[in-house]
PDB file of N, CA, C and O in Angstrom:
ATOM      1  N   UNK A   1     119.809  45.153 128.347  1.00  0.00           N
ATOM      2  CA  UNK A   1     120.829  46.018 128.913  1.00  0.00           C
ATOM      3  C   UNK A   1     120.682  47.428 128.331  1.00  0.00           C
ATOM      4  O   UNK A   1     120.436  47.656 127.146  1.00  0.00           O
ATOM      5  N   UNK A   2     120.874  48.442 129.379  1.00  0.00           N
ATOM      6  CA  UNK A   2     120.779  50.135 128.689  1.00  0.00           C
ATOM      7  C   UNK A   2     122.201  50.704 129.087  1.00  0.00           C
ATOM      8  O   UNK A   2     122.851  50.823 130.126  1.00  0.00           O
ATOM      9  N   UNK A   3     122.351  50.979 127.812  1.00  0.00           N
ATOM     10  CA  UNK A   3     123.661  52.060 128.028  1.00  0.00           C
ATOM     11  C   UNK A   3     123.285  53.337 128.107  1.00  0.00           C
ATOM     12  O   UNK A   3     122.776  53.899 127.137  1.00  0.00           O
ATOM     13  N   UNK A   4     123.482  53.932 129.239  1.00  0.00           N
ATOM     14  CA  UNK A   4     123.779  55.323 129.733  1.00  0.00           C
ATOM     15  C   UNK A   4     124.630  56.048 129.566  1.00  0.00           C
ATOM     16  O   UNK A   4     125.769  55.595 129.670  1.00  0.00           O
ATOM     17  N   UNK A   5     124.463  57.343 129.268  1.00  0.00           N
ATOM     18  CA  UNK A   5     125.288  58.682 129.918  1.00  0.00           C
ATOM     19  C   UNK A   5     124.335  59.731 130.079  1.00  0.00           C
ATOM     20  O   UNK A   5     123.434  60.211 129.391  1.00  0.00           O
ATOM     21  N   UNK A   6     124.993  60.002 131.607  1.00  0.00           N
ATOM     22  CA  UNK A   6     124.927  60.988 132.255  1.00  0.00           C
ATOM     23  C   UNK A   6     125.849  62.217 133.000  1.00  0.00           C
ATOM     24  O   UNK A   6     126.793  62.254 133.790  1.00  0.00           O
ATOM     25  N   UNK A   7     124.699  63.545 132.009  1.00  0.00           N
ATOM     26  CA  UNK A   7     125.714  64.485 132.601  1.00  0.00           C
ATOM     27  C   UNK A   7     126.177  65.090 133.958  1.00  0.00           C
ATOM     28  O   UNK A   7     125.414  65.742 134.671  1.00  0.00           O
ATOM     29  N   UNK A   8     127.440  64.841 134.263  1.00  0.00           N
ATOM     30  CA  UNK A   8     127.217  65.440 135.905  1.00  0.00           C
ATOM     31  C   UNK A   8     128.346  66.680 136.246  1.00  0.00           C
ATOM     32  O   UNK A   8     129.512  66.776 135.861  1.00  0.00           O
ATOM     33  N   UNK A   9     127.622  67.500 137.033  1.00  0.00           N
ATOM     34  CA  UNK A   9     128.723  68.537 136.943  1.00  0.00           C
ATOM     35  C   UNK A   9     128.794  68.496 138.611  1.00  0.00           C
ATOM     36  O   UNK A   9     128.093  67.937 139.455  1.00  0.00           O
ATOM     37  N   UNK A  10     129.962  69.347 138.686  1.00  0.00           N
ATOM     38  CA  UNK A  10     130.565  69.102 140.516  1.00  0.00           C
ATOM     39  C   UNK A  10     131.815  68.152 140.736  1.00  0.00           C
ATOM     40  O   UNK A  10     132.421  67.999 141.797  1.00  0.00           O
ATOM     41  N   UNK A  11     132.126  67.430 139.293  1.00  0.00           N
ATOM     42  CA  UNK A  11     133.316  66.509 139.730  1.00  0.00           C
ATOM     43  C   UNK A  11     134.501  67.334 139.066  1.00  0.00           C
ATOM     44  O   UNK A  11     134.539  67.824 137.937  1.00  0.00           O
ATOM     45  N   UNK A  12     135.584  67.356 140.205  1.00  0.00           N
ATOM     46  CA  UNK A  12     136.462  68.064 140.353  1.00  0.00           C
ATOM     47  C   UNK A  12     138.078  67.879 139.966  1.00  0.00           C
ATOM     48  O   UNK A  12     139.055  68.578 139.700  1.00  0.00           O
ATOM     49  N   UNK A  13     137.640  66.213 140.139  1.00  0.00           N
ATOM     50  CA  UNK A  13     139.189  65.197 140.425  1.00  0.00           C
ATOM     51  C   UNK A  13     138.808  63.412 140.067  1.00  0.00           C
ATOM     52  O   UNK A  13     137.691  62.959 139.819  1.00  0.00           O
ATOM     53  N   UNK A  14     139.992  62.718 140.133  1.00  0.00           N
ATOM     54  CA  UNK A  14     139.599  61.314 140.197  1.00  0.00           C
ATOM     55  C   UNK A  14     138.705  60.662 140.999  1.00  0.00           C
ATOM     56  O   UNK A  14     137.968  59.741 140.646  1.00  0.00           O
ATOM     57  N   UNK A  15     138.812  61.344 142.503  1.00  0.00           N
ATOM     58  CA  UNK A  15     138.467  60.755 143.494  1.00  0.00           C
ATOM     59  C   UNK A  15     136.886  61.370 143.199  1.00  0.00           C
ATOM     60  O   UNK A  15     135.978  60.625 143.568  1.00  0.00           O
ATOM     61  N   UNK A  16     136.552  62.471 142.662  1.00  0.00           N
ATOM     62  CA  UNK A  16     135.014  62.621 142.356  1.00  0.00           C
ATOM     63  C   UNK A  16     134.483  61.812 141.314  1.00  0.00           C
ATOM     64  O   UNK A  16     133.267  61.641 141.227  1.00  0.00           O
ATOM     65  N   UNK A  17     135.419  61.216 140.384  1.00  0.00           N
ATOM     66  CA  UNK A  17     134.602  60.481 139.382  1.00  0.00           C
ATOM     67  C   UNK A  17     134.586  58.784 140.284  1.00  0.00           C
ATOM     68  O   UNK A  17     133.645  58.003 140.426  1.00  0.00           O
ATOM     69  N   UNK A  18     135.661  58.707 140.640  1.00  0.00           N
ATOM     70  CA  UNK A  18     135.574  57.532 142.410  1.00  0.00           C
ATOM     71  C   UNK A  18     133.694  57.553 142.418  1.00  0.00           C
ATOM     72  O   UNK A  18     132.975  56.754 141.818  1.00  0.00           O
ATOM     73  N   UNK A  19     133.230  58.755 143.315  1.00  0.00           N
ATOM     74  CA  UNK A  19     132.500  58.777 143.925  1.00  0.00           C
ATOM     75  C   UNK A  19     130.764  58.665 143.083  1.00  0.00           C
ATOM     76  O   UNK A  19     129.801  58.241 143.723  1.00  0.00           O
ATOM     77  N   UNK A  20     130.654  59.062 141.788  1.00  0.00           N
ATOM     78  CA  UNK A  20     130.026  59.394 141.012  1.00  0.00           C
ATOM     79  C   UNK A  20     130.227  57.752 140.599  1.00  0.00           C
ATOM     80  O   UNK A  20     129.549  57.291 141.518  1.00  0.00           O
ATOM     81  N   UNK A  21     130.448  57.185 140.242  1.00  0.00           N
ATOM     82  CA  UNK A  21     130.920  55.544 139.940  1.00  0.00           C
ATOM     83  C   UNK A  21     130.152  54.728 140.787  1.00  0.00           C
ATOM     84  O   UNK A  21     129.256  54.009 140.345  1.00  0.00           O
ATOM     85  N   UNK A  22     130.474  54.799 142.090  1.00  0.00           N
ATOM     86  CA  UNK A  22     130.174  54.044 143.408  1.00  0.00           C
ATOM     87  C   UNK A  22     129.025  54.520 143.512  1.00  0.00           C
ATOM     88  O   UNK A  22     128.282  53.539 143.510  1.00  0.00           O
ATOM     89  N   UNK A  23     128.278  55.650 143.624  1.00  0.00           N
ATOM     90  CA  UNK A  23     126.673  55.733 143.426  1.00  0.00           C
ATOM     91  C   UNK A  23     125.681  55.006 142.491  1.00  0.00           C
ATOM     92  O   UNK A  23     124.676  54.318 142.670  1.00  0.00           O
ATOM     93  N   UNK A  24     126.400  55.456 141.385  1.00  0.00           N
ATOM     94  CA  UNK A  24     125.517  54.495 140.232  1.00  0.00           C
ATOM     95  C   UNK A  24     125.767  52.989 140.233  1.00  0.00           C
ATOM     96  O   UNK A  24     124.953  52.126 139.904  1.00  0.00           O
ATOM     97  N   UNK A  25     127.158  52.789 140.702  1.00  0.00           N
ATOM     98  CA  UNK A  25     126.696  50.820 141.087  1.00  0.00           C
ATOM     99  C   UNK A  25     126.027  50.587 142.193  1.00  0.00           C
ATOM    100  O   UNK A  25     125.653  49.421 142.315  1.00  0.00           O
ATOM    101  N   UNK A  26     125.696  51.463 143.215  1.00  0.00           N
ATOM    102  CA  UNK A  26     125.127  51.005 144.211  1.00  0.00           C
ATOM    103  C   UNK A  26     123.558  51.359 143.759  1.00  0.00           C
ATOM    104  O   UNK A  26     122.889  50.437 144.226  1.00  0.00           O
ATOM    105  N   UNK A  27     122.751  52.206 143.118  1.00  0.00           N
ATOM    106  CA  UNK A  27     121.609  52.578 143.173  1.00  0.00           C
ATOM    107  C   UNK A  27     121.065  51.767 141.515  1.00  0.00           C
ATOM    108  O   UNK A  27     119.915  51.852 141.085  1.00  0.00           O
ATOM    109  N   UNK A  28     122.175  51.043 140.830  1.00  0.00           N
ATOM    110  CA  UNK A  28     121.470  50.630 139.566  1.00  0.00           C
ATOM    111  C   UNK A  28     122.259  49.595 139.058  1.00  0.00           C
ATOM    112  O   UNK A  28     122.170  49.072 137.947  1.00  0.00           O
ATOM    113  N   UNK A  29     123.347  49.241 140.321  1.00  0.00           N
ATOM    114  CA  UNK A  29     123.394  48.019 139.840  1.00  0.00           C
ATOM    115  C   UNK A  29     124.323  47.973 138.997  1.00  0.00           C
ATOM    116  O   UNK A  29     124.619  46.791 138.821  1.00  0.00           O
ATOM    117  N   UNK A  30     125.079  48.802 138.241  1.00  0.00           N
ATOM    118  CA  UNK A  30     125.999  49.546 137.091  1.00  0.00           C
ATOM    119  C   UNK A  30     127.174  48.560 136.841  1.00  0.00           C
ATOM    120  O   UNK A  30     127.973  48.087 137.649  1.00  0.00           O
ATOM    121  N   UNK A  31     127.104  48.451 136.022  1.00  0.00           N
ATOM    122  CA  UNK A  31     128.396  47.834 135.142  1.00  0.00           C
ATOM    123  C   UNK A  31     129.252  48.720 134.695  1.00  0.00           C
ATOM    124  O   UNK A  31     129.112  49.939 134.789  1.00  0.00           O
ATOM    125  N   UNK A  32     130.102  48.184 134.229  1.00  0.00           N
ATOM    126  CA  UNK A  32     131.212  49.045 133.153  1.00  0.00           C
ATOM    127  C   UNK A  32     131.181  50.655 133.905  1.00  0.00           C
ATOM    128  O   UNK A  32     131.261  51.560 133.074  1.00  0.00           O
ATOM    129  N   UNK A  33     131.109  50.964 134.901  1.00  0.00           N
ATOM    130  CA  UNK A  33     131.322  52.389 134.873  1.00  0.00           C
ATOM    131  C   UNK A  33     132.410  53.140 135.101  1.00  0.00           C
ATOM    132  O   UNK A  33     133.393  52.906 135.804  1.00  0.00           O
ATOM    133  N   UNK A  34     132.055  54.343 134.238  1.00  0.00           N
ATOM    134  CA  UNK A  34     133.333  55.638 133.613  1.00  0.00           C
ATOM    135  C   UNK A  34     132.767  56.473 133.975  1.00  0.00           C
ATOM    136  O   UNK A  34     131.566  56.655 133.780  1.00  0.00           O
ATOM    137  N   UNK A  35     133.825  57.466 134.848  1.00  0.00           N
ATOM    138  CA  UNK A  35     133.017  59.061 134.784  1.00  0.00           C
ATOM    139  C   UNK A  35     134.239  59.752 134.521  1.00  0.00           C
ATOM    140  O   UNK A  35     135.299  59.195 134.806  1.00  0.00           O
ATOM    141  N   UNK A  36     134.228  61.231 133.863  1.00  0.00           N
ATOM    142  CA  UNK A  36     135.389  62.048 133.453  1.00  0.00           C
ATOM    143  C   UNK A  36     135.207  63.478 133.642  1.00  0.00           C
ATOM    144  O   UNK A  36     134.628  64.217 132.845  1.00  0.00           O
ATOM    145  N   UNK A  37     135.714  63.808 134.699  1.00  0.00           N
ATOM    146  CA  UNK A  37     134.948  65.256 135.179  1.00  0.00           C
ATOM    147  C   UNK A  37     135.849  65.967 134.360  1.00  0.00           C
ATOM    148  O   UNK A  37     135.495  67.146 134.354  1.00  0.00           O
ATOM    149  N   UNK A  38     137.132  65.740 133.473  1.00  0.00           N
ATOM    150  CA  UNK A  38     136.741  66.880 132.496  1.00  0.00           C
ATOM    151  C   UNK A  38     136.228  67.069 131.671  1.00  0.00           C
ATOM    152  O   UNK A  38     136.367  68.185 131.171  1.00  0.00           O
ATOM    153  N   UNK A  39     135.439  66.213 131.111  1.00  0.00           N
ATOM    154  CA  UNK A  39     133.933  65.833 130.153  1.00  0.00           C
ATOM    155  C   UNK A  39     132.223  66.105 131.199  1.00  0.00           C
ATOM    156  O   UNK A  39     131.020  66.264 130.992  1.00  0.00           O
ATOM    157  N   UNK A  40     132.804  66.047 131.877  1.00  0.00           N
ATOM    158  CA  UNK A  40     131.800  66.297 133.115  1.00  0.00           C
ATOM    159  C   UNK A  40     130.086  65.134 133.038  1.00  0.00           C
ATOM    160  O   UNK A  40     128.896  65.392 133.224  1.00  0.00           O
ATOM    161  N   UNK A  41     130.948  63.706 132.625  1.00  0.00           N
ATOM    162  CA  UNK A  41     129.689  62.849 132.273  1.00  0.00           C
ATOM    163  C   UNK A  41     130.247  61.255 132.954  1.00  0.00           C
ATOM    164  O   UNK A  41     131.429  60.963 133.130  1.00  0.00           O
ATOM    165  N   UNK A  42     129.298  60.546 133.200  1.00  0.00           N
ATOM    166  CA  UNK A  42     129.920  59.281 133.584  1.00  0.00           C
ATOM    167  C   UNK A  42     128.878  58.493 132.493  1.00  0.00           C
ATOM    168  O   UNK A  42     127.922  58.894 131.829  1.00  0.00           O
ATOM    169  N   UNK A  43     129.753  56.749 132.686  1.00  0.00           N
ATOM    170  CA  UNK A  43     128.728  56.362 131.456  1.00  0.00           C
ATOM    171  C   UNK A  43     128.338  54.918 132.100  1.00  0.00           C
ATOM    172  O   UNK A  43     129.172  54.570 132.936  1.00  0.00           O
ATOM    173  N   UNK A  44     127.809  54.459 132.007  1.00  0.00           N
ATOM    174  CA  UNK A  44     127.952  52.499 132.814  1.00  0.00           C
ATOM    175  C   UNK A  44     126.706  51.900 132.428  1.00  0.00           C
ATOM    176  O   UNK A  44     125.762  52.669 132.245  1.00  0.00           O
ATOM    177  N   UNK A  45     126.579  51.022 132.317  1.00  0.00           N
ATOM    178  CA  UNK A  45     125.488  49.941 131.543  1.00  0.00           C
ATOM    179  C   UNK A  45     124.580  49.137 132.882  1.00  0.00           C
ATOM    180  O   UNK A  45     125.137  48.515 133.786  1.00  0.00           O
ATOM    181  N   UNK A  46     123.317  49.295 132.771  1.00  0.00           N
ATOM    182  CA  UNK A  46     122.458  48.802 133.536  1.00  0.00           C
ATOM    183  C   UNK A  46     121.366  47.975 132.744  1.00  0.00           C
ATOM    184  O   UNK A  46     121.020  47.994 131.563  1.00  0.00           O
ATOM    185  N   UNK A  47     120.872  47.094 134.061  1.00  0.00           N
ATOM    186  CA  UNK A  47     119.589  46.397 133.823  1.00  0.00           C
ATOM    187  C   UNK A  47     118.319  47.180 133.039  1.00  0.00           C
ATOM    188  O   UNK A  47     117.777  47.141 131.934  1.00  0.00           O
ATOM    189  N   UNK A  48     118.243  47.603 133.768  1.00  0.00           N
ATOM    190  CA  UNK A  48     116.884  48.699 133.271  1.00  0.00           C
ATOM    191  C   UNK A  48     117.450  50.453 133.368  1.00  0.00           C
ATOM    192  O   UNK A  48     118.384  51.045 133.910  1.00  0.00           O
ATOM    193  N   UNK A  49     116.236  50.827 132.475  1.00  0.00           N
ATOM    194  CA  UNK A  49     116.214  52.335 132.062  1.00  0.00           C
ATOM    195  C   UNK A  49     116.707  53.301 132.894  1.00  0.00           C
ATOM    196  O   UNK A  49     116.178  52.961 133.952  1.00  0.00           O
ATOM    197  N   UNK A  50     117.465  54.433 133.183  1.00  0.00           N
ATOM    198  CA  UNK A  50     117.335  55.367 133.959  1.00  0.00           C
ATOM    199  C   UNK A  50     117.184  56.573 133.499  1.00  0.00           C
ATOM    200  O   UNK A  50     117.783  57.071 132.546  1.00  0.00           O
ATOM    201  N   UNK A  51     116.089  57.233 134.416  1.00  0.00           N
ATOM    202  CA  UNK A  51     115.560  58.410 134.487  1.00  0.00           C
ATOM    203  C   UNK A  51     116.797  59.441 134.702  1.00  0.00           C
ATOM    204  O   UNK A  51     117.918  59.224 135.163  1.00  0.00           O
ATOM    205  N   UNK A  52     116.249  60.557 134.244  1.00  0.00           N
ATOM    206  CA  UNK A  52     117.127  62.205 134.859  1.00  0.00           C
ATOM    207  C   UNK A  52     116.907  62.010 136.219  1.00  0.00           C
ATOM    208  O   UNK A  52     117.850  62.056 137.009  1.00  0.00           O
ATOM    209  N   UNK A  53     115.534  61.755 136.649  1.00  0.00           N
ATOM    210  CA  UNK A  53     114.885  62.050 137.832  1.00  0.00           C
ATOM    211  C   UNK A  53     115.614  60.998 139.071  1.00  0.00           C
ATOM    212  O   UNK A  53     115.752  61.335 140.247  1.00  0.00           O
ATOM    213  N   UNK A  54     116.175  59.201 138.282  1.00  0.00           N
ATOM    214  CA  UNK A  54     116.580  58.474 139.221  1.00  0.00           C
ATOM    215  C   UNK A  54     117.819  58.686 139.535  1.00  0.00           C
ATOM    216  O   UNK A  54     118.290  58.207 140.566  1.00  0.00           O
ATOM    217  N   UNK A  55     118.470  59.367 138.772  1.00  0.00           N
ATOM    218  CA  UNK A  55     119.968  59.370 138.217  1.00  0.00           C
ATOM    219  C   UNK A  55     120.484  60.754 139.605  1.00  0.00           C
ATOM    220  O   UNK A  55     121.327  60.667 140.498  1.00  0.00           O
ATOM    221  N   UNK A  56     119.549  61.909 139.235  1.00  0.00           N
ATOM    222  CA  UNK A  56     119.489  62.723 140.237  1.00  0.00           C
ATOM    223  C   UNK A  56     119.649  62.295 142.035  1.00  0.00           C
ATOM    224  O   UNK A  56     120.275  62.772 142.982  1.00  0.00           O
ATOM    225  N   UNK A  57     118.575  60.981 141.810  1.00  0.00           N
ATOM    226  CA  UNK A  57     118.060  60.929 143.484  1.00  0.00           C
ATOM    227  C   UNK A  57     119.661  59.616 144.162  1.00  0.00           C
ATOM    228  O   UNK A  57     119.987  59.358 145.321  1.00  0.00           O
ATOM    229  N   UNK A  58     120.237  59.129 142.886  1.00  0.00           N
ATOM    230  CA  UNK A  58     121.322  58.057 143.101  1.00  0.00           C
ATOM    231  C   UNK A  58     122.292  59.134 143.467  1.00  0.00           C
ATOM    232  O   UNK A  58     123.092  58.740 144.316  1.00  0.00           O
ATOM    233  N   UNK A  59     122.508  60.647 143.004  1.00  0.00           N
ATOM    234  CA  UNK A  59     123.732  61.089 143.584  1.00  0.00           C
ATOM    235  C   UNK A  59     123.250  62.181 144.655  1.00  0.00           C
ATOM    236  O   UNK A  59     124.008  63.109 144.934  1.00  0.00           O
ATOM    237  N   UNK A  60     121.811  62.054 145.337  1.00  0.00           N
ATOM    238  CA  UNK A  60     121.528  63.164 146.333  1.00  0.00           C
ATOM    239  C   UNK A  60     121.721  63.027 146.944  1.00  0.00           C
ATOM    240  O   UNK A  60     121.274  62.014 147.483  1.00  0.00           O
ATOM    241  N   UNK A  61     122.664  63.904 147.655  1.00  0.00           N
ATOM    242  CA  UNK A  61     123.758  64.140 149.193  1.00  0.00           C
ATOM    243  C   UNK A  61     124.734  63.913 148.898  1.00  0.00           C
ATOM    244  O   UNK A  61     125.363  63.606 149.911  1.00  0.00           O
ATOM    245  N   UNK A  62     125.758  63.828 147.445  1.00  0.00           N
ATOM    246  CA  UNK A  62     126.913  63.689 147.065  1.00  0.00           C
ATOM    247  C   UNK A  62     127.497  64.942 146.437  1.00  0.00           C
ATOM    248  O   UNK A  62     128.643  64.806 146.008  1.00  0.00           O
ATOM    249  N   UNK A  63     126.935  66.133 146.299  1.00  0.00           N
ATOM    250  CA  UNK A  63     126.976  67.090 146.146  1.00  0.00           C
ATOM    251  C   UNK A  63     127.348  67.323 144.675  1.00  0.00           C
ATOM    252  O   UNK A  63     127.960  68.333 144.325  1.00  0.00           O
ATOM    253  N   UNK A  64     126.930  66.279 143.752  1.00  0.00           N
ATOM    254  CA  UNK A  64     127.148  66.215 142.451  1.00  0.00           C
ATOM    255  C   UNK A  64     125.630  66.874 141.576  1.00  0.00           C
ATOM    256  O   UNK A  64     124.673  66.875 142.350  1.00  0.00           O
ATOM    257  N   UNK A  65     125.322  67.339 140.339  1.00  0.00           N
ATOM    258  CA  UNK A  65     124.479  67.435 139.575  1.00  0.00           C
ATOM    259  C   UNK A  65     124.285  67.050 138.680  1.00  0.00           C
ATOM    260  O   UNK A  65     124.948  67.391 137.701  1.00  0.00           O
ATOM    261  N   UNK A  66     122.924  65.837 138.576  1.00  0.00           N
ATOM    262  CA  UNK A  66     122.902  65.626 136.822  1.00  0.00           C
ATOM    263  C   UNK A  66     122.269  66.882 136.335  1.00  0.00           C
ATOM    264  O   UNK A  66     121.454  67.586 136.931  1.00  0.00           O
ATOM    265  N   UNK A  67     122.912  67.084 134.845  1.00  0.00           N
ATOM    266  CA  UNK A  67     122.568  67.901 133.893  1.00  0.00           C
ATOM    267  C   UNK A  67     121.835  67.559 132.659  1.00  0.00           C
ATOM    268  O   UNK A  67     121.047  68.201 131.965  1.00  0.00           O
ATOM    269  N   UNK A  68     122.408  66.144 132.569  1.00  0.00           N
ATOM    270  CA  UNK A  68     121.550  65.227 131.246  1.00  0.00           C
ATOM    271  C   UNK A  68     121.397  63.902 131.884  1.00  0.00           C
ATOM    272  O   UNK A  68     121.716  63.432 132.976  1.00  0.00           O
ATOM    273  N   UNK A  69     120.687  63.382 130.629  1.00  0.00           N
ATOM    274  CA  UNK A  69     120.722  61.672 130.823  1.00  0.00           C
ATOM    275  C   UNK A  69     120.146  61.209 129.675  1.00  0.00           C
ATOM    276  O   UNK A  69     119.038  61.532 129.247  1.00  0.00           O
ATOM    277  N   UNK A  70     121.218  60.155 129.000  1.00  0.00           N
ATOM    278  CA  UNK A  70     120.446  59.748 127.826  1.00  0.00           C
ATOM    279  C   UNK A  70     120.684  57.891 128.365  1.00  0.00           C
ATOM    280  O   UNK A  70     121.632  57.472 129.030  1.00  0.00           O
ATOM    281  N   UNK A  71     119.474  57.041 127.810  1.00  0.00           N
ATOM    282  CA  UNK A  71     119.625  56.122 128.253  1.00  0.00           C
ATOM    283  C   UNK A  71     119.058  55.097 127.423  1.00  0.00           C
ATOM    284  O   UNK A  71     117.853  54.851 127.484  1.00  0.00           O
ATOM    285  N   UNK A  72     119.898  54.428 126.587  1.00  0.00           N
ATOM    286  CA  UNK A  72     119.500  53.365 125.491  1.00  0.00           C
ATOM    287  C   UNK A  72     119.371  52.112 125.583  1.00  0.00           C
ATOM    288  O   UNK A  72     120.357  51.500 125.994  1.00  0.00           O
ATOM    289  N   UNK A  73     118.508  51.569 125.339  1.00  0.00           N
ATOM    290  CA  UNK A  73     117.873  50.259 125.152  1.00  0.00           C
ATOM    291  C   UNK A  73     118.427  48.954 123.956  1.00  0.00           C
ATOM    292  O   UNK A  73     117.819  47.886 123.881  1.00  0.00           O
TER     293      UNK A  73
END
């Protein structure tokens, strides 16, 4: 199991950390997930590793930005 956080900026409200949530369980499968757009990061536990690069392509067309990604093993 890898625990993640990732930084995302563009979330505005609840309903954006809603949306930022529902991406990452749908593209990784995500457990436990938290996002806090006034921390501007969500956090949730997956199977395998994620990239900046996958993390990016899970919220493209949601009009969100990752900024970081740290992802532990």
């Amino acid at each position: 199991m890898y625990k993640n956080i990732i930084g995302v900026e563009g979330m505005k409200c609840p309903k954006c950390e809603e949306r930022v949530c529902k991406a990452f369980e749908k593209a990784f499968g995500a457990k436990k997930t938290s996002a806090s757009h006034k921390k501007s990061v969500a956090k949730f536990i997956s199977e395998s590793e994620v990239t900046a690069e996958a993390a990016a392509a899970a919220l493209d067309g949601t009009g969100f930005t990752v900024v970081s990604c740290e992802s532990k093993g």
